[in-house]
C-alpha positions as a Markdown table, in Angstrom:
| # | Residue | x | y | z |
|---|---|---|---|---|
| 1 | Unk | 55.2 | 27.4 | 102.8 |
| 2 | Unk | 59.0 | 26.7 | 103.1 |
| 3 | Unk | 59.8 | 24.5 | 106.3 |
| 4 | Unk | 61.3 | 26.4 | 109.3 |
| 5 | Unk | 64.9 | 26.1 | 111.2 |
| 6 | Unk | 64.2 | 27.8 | 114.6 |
| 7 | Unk | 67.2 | 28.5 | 116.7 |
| 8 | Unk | 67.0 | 29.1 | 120.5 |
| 9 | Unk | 68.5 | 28.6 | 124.0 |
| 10 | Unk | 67.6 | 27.6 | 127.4 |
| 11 | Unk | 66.6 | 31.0 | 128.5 |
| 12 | Unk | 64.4 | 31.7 | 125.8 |
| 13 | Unk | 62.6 | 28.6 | 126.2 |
| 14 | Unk | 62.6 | 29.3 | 130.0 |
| 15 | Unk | 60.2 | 31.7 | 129.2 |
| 16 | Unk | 56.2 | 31.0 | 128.2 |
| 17 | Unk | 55.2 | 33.0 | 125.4 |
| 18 | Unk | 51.6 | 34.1 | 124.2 |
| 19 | Unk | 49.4 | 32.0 | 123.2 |
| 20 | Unk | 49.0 | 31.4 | 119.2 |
| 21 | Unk | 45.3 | 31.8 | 119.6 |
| 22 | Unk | 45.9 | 35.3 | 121.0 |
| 23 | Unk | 48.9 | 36.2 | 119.0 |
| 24 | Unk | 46.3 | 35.4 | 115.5 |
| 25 | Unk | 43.8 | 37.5 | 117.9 |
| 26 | Unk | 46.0 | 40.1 | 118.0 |
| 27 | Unk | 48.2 | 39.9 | 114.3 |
| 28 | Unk | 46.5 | 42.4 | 111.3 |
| 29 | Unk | 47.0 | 40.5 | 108.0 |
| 30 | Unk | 47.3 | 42.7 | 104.8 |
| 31 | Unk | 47.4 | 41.5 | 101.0 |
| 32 | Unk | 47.7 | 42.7 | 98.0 |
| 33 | Unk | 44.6 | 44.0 | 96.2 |
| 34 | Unk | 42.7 | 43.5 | 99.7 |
| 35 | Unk | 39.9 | 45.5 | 100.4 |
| 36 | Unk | 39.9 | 47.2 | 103.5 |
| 37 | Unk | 39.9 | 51.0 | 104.5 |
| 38 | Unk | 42.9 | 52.9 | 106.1 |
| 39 | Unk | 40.1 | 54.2 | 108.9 |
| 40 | Unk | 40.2 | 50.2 | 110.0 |
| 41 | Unk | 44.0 | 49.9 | 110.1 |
| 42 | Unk | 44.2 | 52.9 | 112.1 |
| 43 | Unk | 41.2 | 51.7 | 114.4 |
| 44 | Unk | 42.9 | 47.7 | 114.7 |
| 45 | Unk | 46.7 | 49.8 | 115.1 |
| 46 | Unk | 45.6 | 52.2 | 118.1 |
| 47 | Unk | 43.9 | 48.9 | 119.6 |
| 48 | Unk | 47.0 | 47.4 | 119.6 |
| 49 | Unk | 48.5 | 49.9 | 121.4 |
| 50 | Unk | 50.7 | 51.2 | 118.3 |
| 51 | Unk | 51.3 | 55.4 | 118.3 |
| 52 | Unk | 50.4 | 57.2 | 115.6 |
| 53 | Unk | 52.8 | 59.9 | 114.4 |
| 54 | Unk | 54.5 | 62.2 | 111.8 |
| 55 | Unk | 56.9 | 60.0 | 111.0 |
| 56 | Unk | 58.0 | 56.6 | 111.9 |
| 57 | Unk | 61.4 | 56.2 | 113.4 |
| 58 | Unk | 60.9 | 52.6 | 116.0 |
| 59 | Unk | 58.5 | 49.5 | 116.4 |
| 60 | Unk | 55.6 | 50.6 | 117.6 |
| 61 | Unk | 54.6 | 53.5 | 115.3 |
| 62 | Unk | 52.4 | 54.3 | 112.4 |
| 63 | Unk | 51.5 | 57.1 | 110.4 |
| 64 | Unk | 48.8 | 57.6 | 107.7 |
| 65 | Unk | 49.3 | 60.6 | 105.1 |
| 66 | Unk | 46.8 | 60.8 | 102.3 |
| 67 | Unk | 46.6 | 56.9 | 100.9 |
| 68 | Unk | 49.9 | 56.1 | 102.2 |
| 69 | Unk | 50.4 | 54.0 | 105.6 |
| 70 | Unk | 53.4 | 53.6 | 107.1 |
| 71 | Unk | 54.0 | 51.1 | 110.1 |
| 72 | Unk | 56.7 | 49.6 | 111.7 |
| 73 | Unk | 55.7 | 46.1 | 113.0 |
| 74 | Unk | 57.7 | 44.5 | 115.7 |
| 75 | Unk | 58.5 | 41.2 | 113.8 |
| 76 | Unk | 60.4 | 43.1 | 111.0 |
| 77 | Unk | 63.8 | 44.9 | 110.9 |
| 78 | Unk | 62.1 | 47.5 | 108.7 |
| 79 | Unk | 59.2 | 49.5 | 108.9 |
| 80 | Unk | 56.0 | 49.1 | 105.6 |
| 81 | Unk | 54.6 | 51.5 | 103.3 |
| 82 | Unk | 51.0 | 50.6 | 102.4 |
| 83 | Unk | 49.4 | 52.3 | 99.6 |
| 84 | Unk | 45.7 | 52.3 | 98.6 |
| 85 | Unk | 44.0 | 53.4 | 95.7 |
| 86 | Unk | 40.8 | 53.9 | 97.4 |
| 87 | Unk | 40.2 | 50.9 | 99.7 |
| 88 | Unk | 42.2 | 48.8 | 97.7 |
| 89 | Unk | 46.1 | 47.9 | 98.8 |
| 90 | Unk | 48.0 | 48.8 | 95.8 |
| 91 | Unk | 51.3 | 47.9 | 96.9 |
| 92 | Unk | 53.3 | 47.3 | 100.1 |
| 93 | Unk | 56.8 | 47.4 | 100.2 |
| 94 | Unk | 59.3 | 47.5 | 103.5 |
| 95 | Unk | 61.5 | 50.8 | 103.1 |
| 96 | Unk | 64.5 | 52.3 | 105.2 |
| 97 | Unk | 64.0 | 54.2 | 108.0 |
| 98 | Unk | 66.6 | 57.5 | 107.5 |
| 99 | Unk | 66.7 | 57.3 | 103.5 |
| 100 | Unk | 63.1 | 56.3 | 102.9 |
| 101 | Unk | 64.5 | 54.1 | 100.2 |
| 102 | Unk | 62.3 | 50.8 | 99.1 |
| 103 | Unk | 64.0 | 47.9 | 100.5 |
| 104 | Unk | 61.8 | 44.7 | 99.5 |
| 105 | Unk | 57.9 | 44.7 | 97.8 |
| 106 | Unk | 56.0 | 42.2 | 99.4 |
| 107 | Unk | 52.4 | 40.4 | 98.5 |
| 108 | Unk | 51.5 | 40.1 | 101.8 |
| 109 | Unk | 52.4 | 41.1 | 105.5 |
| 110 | Unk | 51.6 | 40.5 | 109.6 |
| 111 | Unk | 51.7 | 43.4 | 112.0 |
| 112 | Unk | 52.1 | 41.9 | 114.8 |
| 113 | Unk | 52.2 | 44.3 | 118.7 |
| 114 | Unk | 54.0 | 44.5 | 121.2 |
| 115 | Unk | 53.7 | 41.1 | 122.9 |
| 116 | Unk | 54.7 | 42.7 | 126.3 |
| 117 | Unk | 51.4 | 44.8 | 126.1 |
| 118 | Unk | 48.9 | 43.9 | 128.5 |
| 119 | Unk | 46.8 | 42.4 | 125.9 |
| 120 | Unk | 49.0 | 39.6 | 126.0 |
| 121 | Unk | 49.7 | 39.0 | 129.8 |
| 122 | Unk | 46.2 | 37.2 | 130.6 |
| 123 | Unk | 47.9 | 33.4 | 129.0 |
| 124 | Unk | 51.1 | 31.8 | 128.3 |
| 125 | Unk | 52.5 | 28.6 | 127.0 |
| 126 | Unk | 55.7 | 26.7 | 126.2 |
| 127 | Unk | 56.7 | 27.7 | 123.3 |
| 128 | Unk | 56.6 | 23.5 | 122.8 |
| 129 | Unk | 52.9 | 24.3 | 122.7 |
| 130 | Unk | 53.4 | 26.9 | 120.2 |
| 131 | Unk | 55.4 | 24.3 | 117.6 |
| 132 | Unk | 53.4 | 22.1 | 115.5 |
| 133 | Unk | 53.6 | 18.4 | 116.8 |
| 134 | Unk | 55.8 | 16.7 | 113.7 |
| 135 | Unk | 58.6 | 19.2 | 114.4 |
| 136 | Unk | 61.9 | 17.6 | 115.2 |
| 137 | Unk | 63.9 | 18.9 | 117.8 |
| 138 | Unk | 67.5 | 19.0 | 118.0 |
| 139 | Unk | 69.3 | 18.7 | 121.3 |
| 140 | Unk | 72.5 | 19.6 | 122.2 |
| 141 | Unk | 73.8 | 19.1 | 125.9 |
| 142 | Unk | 70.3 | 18.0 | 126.8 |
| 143 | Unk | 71.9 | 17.7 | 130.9 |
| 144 | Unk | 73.6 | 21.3 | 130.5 |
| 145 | Unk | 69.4 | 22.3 | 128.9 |
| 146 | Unk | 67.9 | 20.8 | 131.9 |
| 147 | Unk | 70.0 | 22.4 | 134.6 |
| 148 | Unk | 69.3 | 25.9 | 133.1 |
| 149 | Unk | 65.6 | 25.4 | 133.1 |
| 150 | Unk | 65.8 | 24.5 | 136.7 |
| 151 | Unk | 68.0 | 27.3 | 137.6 |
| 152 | Unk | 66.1 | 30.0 | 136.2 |
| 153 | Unk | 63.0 | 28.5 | 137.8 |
| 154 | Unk | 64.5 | 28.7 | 141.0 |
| 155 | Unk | 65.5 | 32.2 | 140.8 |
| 156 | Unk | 61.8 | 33.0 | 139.4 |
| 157 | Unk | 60.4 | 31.3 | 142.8 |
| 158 | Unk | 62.9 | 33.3 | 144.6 |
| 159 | Unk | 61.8 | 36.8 | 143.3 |
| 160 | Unk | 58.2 | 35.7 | 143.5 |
| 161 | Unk | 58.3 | 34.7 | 147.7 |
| 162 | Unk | 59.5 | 38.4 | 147.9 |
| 163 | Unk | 56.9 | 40.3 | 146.0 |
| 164 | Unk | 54.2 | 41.8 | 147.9 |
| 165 | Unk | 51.4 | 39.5 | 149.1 |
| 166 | Unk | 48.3 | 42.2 | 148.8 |
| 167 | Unk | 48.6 | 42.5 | 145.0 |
| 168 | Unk | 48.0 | 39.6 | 143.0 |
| 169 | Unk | 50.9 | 38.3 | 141.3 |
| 170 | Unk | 51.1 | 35.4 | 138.3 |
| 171 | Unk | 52.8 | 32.3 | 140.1 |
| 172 | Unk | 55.9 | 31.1 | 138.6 |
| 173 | Unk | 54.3 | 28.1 | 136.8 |
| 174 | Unk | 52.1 | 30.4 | 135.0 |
| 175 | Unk | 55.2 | 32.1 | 133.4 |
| 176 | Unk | 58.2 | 29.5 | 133.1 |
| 177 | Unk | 58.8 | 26.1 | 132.5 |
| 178 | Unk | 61.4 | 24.1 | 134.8 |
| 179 | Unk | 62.7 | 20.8 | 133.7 |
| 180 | Unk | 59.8 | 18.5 | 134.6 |
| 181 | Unk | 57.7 | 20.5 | 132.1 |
| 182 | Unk | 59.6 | 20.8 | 129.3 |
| 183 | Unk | 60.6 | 16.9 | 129.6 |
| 184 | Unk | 56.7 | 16.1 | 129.9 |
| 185 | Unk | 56.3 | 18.2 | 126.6 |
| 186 | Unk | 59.1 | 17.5 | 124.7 |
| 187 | Unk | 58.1 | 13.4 | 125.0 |
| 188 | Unk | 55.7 | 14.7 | 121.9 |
| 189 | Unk | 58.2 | 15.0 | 119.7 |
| 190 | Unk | 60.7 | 13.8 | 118.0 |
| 191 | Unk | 64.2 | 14.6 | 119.4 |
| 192 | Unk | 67.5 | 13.9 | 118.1 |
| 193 | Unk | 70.3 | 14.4 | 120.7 |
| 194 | Unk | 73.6 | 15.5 | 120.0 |
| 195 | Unk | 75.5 | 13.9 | 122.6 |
| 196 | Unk | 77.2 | 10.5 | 123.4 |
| 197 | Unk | 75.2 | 9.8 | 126.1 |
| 198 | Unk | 71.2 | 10.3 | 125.9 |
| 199 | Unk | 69.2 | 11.5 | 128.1 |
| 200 | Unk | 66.1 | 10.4 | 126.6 |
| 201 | Unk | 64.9 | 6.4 | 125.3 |
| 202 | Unk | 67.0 | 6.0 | 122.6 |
| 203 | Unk | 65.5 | 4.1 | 119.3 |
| 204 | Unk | 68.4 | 5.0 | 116.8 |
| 205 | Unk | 71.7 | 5.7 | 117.3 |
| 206 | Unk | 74.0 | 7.3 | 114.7 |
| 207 | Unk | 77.7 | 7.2 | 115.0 |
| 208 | Unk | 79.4 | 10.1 | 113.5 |
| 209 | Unk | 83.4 | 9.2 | 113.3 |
| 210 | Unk | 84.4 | 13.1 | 113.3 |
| 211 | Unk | 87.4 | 14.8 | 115.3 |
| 212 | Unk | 87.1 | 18.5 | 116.0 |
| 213 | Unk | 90.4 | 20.4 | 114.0 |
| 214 | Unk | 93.6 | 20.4 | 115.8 |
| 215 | Unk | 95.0 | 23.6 | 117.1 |
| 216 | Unk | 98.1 | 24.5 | 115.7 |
| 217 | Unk | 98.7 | 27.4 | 117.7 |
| 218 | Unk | 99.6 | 29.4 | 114.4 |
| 219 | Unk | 102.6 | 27.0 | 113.9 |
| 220 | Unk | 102.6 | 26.7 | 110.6 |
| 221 | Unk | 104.9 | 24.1 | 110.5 |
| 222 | Unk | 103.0 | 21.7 | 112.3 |
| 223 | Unk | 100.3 | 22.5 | 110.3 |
| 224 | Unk | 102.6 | 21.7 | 107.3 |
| 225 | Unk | 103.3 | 18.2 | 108.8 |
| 226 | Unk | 100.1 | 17.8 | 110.1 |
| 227 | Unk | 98.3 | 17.5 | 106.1 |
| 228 | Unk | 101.5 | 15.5 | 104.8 |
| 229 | Unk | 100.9 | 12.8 | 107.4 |
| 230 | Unk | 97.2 | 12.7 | 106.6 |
| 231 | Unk | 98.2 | 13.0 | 102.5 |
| 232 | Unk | 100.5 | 9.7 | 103.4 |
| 233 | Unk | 97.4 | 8.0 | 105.1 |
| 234 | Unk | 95.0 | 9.1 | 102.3 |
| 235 | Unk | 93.1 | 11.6 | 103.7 |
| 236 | Unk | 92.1 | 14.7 | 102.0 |
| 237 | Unk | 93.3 | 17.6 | 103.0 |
| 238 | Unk | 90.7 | 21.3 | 102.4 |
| 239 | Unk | 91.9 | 24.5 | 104.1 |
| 240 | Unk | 88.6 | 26.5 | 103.8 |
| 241 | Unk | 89.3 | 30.1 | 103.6 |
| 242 | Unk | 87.1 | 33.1 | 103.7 |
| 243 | Unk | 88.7 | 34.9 | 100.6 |
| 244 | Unk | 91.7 | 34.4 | 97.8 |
| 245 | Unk | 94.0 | 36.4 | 99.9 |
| 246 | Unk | 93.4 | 33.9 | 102.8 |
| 247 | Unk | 94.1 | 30.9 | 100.0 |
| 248 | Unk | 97.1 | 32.9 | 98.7 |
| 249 | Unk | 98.5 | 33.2 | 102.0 |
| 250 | Unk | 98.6 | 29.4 | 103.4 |
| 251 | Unk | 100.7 | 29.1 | 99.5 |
| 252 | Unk | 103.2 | 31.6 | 100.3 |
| 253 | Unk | 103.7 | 29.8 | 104.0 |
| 254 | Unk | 104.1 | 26.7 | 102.5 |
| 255 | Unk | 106.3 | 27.7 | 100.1 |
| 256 | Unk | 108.7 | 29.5 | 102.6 |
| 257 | Unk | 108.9 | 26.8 | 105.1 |
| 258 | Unk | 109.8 | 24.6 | 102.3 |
| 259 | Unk | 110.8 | 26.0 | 98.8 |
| 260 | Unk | 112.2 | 23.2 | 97.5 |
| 261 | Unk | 109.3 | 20.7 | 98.3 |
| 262 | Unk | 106.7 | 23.3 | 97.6 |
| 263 | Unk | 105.4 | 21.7 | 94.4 |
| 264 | Unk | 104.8 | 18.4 | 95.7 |
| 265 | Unk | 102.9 | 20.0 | 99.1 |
| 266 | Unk | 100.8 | 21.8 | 97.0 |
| 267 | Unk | 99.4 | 18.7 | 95.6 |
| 268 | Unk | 98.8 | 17.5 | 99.6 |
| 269 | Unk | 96.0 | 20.0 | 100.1 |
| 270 | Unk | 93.1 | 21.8 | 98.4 |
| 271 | Unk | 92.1 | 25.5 | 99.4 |
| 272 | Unk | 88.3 | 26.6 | 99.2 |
| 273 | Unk | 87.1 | 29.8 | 99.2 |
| 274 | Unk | 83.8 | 29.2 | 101.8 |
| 275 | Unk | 83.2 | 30.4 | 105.2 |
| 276 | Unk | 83.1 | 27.5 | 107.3 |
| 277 | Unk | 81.7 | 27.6 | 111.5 |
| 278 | Unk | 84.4 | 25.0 | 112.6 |
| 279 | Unk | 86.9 | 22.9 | 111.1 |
| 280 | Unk | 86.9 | 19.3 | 111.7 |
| 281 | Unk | 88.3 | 15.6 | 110.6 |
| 282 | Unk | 85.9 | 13.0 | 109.4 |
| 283 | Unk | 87.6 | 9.8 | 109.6 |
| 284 | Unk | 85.4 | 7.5 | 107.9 |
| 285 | Unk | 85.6 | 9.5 | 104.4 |
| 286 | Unk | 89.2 | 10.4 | 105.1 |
| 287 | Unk | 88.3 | 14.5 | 104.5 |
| 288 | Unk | 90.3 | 17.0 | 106.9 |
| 289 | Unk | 88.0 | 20.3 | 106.7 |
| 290 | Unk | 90.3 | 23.1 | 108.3 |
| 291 | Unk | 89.8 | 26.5 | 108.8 |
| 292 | Unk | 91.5 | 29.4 | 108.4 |
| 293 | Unk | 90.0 | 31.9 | 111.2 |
| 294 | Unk | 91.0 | 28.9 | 113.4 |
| 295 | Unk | 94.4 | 28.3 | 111.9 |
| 296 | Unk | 95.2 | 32.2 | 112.6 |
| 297 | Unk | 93.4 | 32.3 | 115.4 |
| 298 | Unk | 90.7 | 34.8 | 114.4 |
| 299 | Unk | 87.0 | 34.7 | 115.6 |
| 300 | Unk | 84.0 | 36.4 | 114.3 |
| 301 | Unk | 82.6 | 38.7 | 117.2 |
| 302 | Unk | 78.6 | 39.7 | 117.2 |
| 303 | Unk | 78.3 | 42.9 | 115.6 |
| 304 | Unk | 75.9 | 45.1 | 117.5 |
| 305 | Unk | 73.1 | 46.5 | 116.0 |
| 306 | Unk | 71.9 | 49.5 | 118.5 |
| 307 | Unk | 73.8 | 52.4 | 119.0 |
| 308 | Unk | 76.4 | 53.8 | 116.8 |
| 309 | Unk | 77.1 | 52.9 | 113.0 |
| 310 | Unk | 80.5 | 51.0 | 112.8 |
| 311 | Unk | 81.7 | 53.9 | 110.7 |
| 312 | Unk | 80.5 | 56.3 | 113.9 |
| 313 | Unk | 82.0 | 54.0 | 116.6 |
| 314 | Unk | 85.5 | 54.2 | 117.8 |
| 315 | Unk | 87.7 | 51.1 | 117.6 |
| 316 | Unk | 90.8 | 49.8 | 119.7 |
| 317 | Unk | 93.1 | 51.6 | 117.7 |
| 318 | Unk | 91.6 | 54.7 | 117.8 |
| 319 | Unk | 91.3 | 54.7 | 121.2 |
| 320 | Unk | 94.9 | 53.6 | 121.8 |
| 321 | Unk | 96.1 | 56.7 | 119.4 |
| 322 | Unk | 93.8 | 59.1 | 121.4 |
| 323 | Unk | 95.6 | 61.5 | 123.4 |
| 324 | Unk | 94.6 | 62.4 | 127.1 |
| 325 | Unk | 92.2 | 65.7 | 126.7 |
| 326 | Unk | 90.9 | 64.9 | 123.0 |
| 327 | Unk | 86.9 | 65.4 | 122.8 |
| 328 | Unk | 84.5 | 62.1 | 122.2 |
| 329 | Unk | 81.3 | 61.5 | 122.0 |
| 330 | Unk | 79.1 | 59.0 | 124.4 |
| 331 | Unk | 75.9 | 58.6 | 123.0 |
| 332 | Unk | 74.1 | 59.1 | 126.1 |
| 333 | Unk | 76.2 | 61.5 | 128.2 |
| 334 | Unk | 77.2 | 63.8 | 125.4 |
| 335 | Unk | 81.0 | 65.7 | 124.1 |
| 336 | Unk | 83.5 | 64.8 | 126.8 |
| 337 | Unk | 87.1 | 64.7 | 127.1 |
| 338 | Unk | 89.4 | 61.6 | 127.4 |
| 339 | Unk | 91.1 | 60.7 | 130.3 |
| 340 | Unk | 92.9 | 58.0 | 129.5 |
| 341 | Unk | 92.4 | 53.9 | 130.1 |
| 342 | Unk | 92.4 | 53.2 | 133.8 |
| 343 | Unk | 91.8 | 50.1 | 135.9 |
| 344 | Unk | 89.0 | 50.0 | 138.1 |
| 345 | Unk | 87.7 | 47.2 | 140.9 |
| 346 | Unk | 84.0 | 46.1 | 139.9 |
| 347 | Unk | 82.7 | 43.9 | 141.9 |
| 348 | Unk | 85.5 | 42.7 | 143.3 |
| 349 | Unk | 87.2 | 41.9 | 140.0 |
| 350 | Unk | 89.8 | 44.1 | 138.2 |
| 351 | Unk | 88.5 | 46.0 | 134.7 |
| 352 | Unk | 90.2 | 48.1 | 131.9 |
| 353 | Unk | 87.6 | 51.4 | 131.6 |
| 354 | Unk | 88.1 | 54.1 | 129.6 |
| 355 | Unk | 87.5 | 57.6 | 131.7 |
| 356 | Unk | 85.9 | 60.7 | 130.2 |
| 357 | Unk | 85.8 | 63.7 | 132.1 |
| 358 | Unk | 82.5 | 66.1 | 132.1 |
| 359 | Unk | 81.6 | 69.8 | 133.2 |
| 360 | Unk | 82.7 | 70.0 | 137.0 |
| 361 | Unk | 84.9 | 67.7 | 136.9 |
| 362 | Unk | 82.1 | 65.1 | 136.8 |
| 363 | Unk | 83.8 | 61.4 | 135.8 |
| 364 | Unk | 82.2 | 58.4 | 133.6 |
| 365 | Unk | 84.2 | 55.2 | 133.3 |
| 366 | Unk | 83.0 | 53.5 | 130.4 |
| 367 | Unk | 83.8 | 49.8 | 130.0 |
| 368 | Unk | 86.0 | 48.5 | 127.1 |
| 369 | Unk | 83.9 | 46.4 | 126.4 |
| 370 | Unk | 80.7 | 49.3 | 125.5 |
| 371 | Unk | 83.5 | 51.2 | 122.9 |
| 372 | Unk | 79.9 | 50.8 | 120.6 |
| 373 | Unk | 79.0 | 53.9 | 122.5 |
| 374 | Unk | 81.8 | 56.3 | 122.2 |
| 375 | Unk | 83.1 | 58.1 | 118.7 |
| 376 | Unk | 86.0 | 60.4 | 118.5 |
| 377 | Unk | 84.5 | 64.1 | 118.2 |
| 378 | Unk | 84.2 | 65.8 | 114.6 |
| 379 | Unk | 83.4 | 69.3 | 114.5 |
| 380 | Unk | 84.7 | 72.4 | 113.1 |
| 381 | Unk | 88.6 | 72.7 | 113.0 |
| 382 | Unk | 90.3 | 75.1 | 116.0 |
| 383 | Unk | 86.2 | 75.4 | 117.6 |
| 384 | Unk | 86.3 | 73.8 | 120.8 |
| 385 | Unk | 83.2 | 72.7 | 121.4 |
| 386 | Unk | 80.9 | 72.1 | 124.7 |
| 387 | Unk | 81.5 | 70.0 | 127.7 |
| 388 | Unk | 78.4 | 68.6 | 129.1 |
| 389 | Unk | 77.2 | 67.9 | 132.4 |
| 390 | Unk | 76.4 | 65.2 | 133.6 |
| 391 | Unk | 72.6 | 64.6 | 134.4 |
| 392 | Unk | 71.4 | 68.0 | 132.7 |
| 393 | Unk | 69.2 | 67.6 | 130.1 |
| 394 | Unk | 71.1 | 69.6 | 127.2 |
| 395 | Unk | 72.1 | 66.9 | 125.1 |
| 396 | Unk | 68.8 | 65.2 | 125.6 |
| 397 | Unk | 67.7 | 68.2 | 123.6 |
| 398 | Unk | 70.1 | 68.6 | 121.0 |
| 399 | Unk | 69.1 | 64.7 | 120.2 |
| 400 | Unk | 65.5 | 65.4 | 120.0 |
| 401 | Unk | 66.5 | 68.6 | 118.2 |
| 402 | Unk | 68.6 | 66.4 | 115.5 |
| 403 | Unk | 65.6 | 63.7 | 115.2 |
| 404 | Unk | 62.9 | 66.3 | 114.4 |
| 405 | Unk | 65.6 | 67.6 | 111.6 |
| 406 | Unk | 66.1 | 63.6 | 110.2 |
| 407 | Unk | 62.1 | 63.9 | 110.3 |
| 408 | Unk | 61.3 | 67.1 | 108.3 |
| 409 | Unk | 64.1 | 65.6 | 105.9 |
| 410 | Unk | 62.2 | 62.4 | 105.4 |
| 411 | Unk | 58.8 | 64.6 | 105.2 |
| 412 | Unk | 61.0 | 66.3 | 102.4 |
| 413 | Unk | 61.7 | 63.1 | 100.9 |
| 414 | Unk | 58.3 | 61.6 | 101.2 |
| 415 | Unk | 56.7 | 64.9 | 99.1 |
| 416 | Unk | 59.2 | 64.3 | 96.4 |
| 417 | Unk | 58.3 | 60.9 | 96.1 |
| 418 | Unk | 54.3 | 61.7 | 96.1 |
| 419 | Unk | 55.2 | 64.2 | 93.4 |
| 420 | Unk | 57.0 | 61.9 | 91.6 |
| 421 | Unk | 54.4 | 59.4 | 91.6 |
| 422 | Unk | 51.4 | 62.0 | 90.7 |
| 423 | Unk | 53.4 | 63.1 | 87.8 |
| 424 | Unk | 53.6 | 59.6 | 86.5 |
């Protein structure tokens, strides 16, 4: 079994999680060539609370047609297809929801439930608890971690003093962890801080003689006599770039700034064609690692996976080029038209919204920062099509209306593929 790198923050660690003894409890293993009957997995899936239906379109849901089971755990992006010949597991694969195309055979899986059932709510533990005692942990801002913890705890005792006293509630200590906990805990293990000043007994201390990379403020020519001073004090100079074109590019601004020098600043610098997080200057091997998102001034933004495909969604330019009265699309209110971008007052602060106007008259604002739910309308040219109203349940049904369609498609789909594999 590979070693794991788990990633987390203080609010995720603020928060006790279910106990590994009733998480195994409550997790169905399936293998290869197990034996086991589909009337069991659907007995252990309704026990778990999962719903059984037609077709599986969310976590939660299973389906059993003929010797073919299909579940969608909640630990995986993808729903599996289990097939038996008889009561043995023939194969198990993980398969795309709207194409029903394989994505990945497996030799073994876990479904795992909903941990927020009620199954689960009788004990929790630090996820500390959860870890295996020879795991390392790595620290960063351990005073900024502590704080958090203690924050959050607060507000937990705060909501708790006003819940009602005649129903039994779970006192905050049986749900979070504040600072004192997590420090009692955490002496366990082995912790490596990232920090110049520890917060915990320090043993070993490593020096690491790095600079973070300068900001050039896309002055190129600073940049320029930025790597010539650290070629003259011989230091390596990589501009890591995320394609050719980006390597190309920093050649051609060289080369303008100076074309008479350009074959000699060539030889001051190195480009690399590698995505790196930050840039940075390591002064005891003389490297200078730059980047060029940082260079240019471009950051990667979190692409959000819910809502709207990013071929769907509109974009900043779209919305820019659309024209006061075109139709869009929200995903939960329905076919509007655009009203332009407007600046509301939210509490108390000033906010760029776009406006789309309903039947009656009825307004949305819709931050610019939610653009995820909004796509310009498509629909038959010179048809103007209908104006919802707000709080009716109309496009509700249209939406349930398209699913069932997606699903007797994938039934479609799922035939063709049983035929297919009879045939064989």
């Amino acid at each position: 079994k590979k070693p794991a790198i788990i990633v987390t923050y203080p609010e995720a660690l603020f928060e006790k999680v279910v106990t590994r003894q009733q998480l195994d409890k409550n997790t169905l293993k399936v293998a290869l060539n197990d034996k086991i009957s589909i009337d069991f997995i659907n007995e252990v899936l309704f026990e778990y609370e999962f719903k059984r239906v037609d077709f599986i379109t969310e976590p939660g849901e299973f389906s059993v047609r003929g010797g073919i089971v299909d579940v969608f755990s909640f630990s995986n992006d993808h729903p599996y297809r289990i097939e038996f010949f008889g009561n043995e597991v023939d194969s198990i694969r993980s398969f795309d929801v709207e194409t029903q195309l394989s994505v990945e055979t497996h030799k073994k899986i876990t479904i795992i439930p909903n941990v927020e059932n009620k199954i689960f709510q009788e004990n929790r533990e630090s996820f500390l608890d959860y870890i295996a005692e020879k795991t390392v942990l790595f620290i960063q801002n351990t005073e900024g971690l502590f704080s958090q913890l203690d924050k959050q705890f607060a507000r937990a005792e705060e909501a708790f003093e006003k819940l009602s006293k005649e129903i039994k509630h779970a006192e905050p200590e049986q749900l979070f962890l504040n600072q004192a906990s997590f420090i009692k805990r955490a002496l366990d293990f082995s912790i490596v801080e990232l920090a110049s000043k520890p917060v915990f007994k320090t043993t070993k201390t490593f020096d690491f003689h790095i600079q973070p990379q300068p900001s050039f403020n896309k002055q190129f020519d600073l940049l320029l006599n930025n790597l010539s001073d650290n070629h003259f004090n011989g230091y390596k100079n990589y501009l890591f770039c995320s394609n050719e074109t980006q390597a190309k590019r920093f050649h051609d601004i060289f080369e303008t700034l100076d074309e008479a020098n350009s074959e000699n600043i060539r030889k001051q610098y190195n480009t690399i064609v590698l995505p790196l997080y930050q840039g940075f200057i390591d002064e005891e091997n003389q490297i200078t690692a730059y980047t060029d998102h940082q260079i240019f001034e471009r950051y990667h933004k979190f692409n959000i996976k819910n809502g709207y495909s990013k071929k769907q969604n509109i974009t900043l330019k779209e919305l820019t080029a659309l024209s006061v009265g075109d139709y869009v699309t929200h995903i939960d209110h329905g076919i509007g038209k655009f009203g332009g971008l407007q600046k509301i007052q939210v509490e108390g602060k000033t906010q760029e919204a776009i406006k789309l106007v309903y039947a009656d008259n009825d307004i949305v604002y819709v931050s610019i920062h939610s653009l995820h739910k909004i796509s310009k309308y498509n629909g038959k040219d010179g048809t103007p099509p209908k104006i919802y109203k707000l709080g009716s349940n109309a496009w509700k049904i249209l939406k349930q209306k398209t699913k069932a369609r997606v699903k007797h498609i994938a039934f479609n789909l799922i035939q063709l593929y049983a035929k297919r594999r009879l045939e064989k």
